[in-house]
C-alpha positions as CSV (number, residue, x, y, z in Angstrom):
1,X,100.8,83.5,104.1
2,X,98.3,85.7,103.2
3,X,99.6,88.7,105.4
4,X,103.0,88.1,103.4
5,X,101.0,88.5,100.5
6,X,99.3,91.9,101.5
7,X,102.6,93.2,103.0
8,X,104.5,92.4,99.1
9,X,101.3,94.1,97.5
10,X,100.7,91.1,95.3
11,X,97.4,90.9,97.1
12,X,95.8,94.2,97.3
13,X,92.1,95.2,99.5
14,X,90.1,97.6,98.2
15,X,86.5,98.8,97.4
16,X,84.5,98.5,94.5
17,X,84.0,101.8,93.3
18,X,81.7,101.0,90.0
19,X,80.5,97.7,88.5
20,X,80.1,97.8,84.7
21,X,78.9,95.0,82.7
22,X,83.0,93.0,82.1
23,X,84.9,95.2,84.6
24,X,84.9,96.5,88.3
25,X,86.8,99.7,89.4
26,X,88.2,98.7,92.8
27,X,89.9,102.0,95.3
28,X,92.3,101.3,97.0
29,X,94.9,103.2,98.7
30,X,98.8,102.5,99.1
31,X,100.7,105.4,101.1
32,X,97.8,107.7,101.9
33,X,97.2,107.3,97.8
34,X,93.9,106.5,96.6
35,X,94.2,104.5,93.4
36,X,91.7,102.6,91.1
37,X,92.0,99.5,89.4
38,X,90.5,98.0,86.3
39,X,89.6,94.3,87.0
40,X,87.1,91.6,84.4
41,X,84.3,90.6,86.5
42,X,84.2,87.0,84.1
43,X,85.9,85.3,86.9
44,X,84.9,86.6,90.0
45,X,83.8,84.8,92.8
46,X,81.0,86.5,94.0
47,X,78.2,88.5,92.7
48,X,80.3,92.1,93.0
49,X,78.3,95.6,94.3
50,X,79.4,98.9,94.9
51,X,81.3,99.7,98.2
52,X,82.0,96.0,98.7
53,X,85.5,95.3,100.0
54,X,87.8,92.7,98.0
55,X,90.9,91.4,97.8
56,X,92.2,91.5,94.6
57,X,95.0,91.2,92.0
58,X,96.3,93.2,89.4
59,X,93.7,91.0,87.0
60,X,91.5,89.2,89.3
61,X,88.9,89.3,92.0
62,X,90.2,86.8,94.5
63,X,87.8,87.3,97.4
64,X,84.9,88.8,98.4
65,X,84.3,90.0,102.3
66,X,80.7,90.4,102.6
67,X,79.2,91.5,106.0
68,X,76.4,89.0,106.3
């Protein structure tokens, strides 16, 4: 399901580029592209840091992969 997700770009992965106090700019890249997205931090469920990986929405933070 979640592959399908990915593969429709609903769900995007990306990098947290810079964490300001409401918003996170996540990089990511689609076709060799690097983008940036805006996203409010309100609801995220982690405590997000620079050069973290996510998987994200076009609004939201979905999940954070830490390396623990």
């Amino acid at each position: 399901m979640l592959n399908q997700l990915l593969l429709q770009g609903i769900v995007l992965f990306g990098s947290v580029d810079q964490v300001d106090r409401e918003v996170a700019t996540i990089e990511y890249s689609i076709n060799n592209e690097i983008l940036y997205a805006v996203i409010p931090i309100k609801n995220s469920p982690c405590q997000l840091e620079e050069s973290m990986e996510v998987l994200f929405t076009s609004t939201v933070v979905l999940k954070c992969l830490c390396s623990e």
